[in-house]
N, C-alpha and C positions, 0 to 999 in steps of 0.2 A: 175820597174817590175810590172806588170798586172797581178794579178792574180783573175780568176773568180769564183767565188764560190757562193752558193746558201746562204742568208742571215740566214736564219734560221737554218742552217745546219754548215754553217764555221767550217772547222778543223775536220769534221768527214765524207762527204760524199766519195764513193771511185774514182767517176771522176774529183777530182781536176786538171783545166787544168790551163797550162800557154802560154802565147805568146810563139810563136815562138821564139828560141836564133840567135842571130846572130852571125854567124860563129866566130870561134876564129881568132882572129888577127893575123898579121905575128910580132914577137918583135926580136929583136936581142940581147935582154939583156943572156943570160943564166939561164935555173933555177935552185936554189938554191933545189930543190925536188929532193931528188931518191928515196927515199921511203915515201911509203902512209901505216901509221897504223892505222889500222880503229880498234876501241874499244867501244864493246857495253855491258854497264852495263845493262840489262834490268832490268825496271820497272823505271827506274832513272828518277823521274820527272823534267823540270825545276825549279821547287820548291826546289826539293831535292837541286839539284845542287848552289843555290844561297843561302841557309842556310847552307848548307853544308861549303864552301866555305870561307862563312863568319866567320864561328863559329870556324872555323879553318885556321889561315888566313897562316900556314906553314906547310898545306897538300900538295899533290903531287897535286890537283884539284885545290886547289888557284893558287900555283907556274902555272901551266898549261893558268889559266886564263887569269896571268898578262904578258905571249905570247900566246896571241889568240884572237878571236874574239868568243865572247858568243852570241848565238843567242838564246836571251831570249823569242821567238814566235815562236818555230819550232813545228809542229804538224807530228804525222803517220800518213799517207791516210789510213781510216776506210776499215777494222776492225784492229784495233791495237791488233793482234795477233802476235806472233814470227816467223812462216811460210813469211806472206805476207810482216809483218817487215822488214825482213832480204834481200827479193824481192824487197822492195824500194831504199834502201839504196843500193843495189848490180847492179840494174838493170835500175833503174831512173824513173819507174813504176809505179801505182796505178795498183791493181789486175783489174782493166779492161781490160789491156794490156796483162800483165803478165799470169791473168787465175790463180792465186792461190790465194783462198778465204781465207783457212783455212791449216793446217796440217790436218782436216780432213773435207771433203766435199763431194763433188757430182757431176758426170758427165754423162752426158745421150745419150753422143755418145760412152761411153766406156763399156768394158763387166764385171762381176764382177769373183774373183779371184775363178778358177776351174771351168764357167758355161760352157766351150771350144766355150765360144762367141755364143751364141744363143739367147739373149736377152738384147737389148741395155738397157743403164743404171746403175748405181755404185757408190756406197759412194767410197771415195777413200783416201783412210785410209793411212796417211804417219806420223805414232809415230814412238815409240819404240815398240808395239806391233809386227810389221815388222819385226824386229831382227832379226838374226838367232841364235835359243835358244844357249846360252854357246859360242856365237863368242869372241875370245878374246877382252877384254877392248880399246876400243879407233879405231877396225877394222870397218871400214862402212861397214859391210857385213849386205845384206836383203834376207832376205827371199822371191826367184821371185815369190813362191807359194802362195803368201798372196798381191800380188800387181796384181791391173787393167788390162785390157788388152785391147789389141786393136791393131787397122793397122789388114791388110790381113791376115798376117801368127799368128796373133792372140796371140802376145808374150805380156811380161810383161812391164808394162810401171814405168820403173825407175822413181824417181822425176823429175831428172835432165830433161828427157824427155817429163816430162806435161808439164814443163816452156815453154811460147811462144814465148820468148824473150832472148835476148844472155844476157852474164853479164859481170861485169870489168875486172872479171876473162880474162875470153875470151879473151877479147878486149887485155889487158895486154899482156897475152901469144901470142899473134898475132904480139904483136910488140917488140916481143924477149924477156920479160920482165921476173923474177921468181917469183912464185906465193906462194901461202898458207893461210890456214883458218882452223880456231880450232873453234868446236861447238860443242853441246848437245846431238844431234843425230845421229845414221849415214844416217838418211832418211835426214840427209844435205850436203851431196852428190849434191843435187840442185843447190848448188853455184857452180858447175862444167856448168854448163849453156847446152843449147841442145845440143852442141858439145861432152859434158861429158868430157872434156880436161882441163877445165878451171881452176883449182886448182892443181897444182904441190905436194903438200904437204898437204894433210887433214888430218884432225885427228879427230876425232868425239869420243872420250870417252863418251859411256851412262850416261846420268842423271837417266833414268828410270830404272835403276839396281843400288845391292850397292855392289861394289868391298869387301865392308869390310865383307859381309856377304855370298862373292862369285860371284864370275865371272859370268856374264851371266844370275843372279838371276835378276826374275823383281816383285822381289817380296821386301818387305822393301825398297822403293824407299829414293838414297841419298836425296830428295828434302825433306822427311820427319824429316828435321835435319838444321837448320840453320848453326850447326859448321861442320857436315858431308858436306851439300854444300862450303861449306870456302875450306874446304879440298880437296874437288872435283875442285873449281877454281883455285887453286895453281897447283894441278897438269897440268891445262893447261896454267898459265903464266910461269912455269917453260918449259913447251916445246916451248910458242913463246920466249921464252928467250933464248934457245939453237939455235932458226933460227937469232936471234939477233948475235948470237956469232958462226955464219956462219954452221951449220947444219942441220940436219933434222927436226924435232920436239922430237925425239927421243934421239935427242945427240950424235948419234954414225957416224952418215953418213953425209962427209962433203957436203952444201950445200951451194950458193950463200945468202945472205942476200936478203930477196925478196924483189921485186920492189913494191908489193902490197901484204898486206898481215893483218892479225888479228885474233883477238878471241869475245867470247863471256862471260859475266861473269852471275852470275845467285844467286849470296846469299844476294842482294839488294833484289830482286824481290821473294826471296821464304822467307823473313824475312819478307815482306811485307804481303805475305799471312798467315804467321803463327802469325805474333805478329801487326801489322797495323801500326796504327798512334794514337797517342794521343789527337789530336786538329786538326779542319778543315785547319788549315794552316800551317799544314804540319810535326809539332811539333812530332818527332817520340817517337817510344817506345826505352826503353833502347836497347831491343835486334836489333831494325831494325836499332838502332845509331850505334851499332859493328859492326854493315854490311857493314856499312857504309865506316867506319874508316877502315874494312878490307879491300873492295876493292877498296879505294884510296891508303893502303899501299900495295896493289898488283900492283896499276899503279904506284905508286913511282917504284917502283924495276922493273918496264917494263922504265920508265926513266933512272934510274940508269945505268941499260943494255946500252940501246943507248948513253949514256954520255961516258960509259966505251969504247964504242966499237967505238967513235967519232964518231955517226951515228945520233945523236940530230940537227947538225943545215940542217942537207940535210934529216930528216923526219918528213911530217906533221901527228902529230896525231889527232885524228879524235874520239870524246870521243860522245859516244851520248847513245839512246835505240832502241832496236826494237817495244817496248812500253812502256806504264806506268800502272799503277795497280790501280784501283779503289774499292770503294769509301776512299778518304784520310780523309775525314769527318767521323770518327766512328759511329757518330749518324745516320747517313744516314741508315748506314747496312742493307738491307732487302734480304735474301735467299729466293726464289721460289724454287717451285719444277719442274725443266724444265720438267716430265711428266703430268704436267695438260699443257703446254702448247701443247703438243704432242697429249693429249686428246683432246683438242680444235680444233684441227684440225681435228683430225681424227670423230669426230662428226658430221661435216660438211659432209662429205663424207669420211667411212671407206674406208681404203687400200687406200686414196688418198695420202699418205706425205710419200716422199719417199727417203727424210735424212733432219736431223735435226744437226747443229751443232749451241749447245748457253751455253755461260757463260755469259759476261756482255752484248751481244745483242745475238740476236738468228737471224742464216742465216735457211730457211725454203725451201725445193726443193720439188716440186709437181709429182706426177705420172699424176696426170689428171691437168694439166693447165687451165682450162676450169675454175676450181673451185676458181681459185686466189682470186677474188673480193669476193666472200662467206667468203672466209677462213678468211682474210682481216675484214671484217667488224665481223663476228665472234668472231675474236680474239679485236677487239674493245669493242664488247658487256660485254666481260670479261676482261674490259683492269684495275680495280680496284683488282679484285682478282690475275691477272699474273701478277701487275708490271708494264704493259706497258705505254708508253706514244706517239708511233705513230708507224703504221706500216707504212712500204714502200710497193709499189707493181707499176707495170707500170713507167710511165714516173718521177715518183717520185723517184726511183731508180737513176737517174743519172746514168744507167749503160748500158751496153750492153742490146740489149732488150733479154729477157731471153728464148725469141722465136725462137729466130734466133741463141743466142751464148748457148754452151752445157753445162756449168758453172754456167752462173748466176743466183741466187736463184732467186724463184718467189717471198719473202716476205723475209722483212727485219722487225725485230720488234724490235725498240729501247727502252727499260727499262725505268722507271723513274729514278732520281739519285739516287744511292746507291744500285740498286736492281743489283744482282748475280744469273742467273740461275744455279741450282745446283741439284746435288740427294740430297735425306731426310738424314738430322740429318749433311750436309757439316759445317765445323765449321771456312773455311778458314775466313780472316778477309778482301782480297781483291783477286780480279782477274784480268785478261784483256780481250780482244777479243769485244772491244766495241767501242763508235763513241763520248764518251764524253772528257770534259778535260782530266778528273786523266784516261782515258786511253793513249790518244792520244798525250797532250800537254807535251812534251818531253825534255830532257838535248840535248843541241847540241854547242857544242865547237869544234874548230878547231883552233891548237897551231902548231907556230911556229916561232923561235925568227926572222925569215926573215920577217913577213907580217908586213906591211904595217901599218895595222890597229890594231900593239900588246896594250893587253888590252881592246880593246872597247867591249863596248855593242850594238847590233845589234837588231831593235825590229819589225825588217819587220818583216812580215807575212812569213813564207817558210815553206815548207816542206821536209820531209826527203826522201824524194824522189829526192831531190838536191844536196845531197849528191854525187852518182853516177857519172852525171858529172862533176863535182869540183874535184871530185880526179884525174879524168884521165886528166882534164887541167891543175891541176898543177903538174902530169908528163909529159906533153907536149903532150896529146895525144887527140885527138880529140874526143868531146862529144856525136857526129852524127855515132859515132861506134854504140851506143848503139841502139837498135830498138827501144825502150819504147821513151827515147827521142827525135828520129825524130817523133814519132807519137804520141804523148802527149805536144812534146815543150816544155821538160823538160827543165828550165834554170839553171846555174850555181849560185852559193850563191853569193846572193849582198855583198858591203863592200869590196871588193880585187880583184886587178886583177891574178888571181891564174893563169893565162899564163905565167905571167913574175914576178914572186915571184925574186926579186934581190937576189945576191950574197951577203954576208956579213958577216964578223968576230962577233960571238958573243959567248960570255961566257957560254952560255944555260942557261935550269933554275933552 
């Protein structure tokens, strides 16, 4: 495998491309796959994962190891935010393709929410703010009056509908398959792909509301709570457990076992920002160790399920993040106040900056494009007081030119290590949404006691963006479904032939 990438940049720029794949083979063997569970502990660095592992060698994550292949070099395509994350892994993608930079950004062919379209241009805000105040827990209902607009008739444009590219979702459901996907928000809806079909079964319980203080509050967010998110993750391994044991996510409505299907976990990644790390290499705190240990005994009992319900040797699970969380080095830590870099800009020329979305990098979109290269070396002039350590603009982008495509920011400004764009007095101890390692360089295993390759270590370079089509090969289903991979050249994960995963009696693990 070839993969090309800018030297100085490796592992964070957002057009990573690869060759061309060659089509899938014809095999006559039968595969051993009918189901693909994809599992994303976010934040879960490869570090995590091999301490982890180690320190525990009769976790559900070790047992997982010794059938699987670990691929200890797998990186996010930058920004390692949970938006564009979940888009690589679903779609086979870098947001060059895909068009989604952030859960919030910027589009200058869309109208913004209530203008009735009279002026191009619009942050395009896909949180939990979106909601619809008091919708019951876990219903992906939004609010159309607070979403973009665009097209003729001037209506609201769902997530699902900014995505430019279909997902496995899709693909899946096109070739009879059952589907489902458990996440954070209901603005994830997005894995329903442009068709908006593509998920049979969703279930999006809020993160940014806390059930225990009332339904629909977005006020006391669970993430504010390391044991309140535990709590919050159980409730969604208990519903992909009910689609385990052939139901809805609910329990009540009987459904097929999906052919593809997962969740998201989230108390790795918010212990990360409440309590950090101990030591540059990776040595956690007590509390981010119980995070730990909890959501491997959440993947245990997502195991357990499949053993019970004899669904372990015909499902490959698929353990990775949507990112990782930086700086892991506590010494590193430096908070900015992301308004001096807003001021920075708007100095150059007021009224010129016309969204800004940064935590561990800052993406920057212009009203006046003219002013790029100003702003640019502006924000250089001041690159000891903001943190910075290079800005992107023009051909340095590696991205769509931001002329021509309605999406891409005029100015990317990478941080030095450990720096955090934040509001005043922020006390998190890590974030994401950035192009370095501890965002980018990620857990990715892939277990199942059929492959070929049970046990190894993998240290090619890949990206989680290869994910995508590796799942649909090893349900037999053709990679070249996906849009992103015929026009990126997404390839399938070295190390297995995942077309023809053999049949074979085993014990599980």
């Amino acid at each position: 495998m070839k993969i090309t990438i800018k030297p100085t940049l490796a592992a964070l720029m957002l057009a990573v491309s690869f060759v061309n794949p060659v089509a899938a083979q014809t095999d006559t063997k039968v595969s051993a796959i009918k189901h693909v569970l994809l599992i994303s502990v976010d934040g879960l660095h490869a570090l995590d994962l091999q301490n982890f592992s180690t320190s525990h060698p009769n976790s559900a994550l070790a047992g997982l190891k010794r059938t699987g292949i670990t691929y200890t070099q797998a990186h996010v395509a930058g920004p390692a935010d949970s938006f564009p994350g979940l888009m690589g892994l679903i779609t086979g993608g870098t947001p060059a393709v895909t068009g989604v930079y952030f859960d919030v950004s910027y589009d200058r062919h869309l109208f913004s929410p209530g203008s009735h379209c009279q002026q191009l241009g619009t942050p395009v805000i896909y949180d939990e703010s979106v909601d619809v105040p008091g919708a019951e827990i876990g219903k992906p209902v939004l609010q159309a009056s607070l979403l973009p607009r665009g097209g003729k008739e001037c209506k609201p444009v769902y997530p699902h509908s900014y995505l430019r590219v279909n997902t496995v979702f899709e693909v899946v459901r096109q070739a009879g398959g059952h589907t489902a996907w458990i996440d954070k928000h209901p603005v994830y809806e997005i894995a329903n792909g442009p068709s908006g079909l593509g998920v049979e079964d969703l279930y999006t319980p809020e993160i940014g509301s806390n059930p225990e203080a009332g339904a629909g509050k977005l006020s006391d967010k669970i993430t504010a709570s390391i044991a309140g998110t535990e709590r919050y993750d159980q409730s969604k391994v208990d519903a992909l457990i009910n689609q385990i044991h052939g139901f809805k996510h609910d329990g009540k409505i009987s459904a097929p076992v999906p052919m593809l299907f997962g969740l998201n976990l989230q108390s790795v990644s918010v212990a990360q920002k409440l309590a950090g790390y101990q030591a540059k290499f990776g040595r956690p705190t007590p509390e981010l160790a119980a995070a730990m240990a909890n959501s491997d005994k959440q993947i245990g009992q997502i195991v357990a399920a499949l053993r019970e319900q004899n669904l372990l040797d015909s499902t490959l699970l698929i353990v990775t993040a949507k990112h990782g969380n930086g700086p892991v080095n506590p010494k590193m830590l430096h908070h900015v106040d992301e308004k001096a870099l807003s001021r920075a800009v708007e100095q150059v020329a007021p009224g010129t900056l016309a969204f800004m979305a940064a935590d561990r990098s800052a993406l920057i979109w212009l009203r006046n494009q003219s002013k790029t290269v100003q702003v640019a070396e502006a924000l250089m002039r001041n690159r000891e007081h903001l943190g910075i350590s290079q800005v992107l603009h023009g051909a340095s982008l590696s991205l769509p030119s931001p002329d021509t495509d309605t999406r891409t920011p005029d100015l990317i400004v990478l941080p030095r290590k450990g720096v955090i764009y934040s509001k005043l007095g922020d006390t998190k101890k890590a974030e994401h949404g950035g192009y370095d390692d501890d965002d980018t360089h990620v857990a990715l295993l892939i277990s199942n006691p059929s492959l070929a390759s049970t046990g190894k270590l993998n240290s090619n370079l890949v990206t989680t963006t290869q994910v995508a089509p590796t799942l649909l090969q090893s349900l037999g289903l053709s990679p070249d479904a996906l849009d992103a991979v015929t026009k990126q050249g997404t390839q399938v994960l070295p190390g297995e032939n995942w077309h023809a995963i053999k049949q074979q009696i085993t014990s599980g693990i």
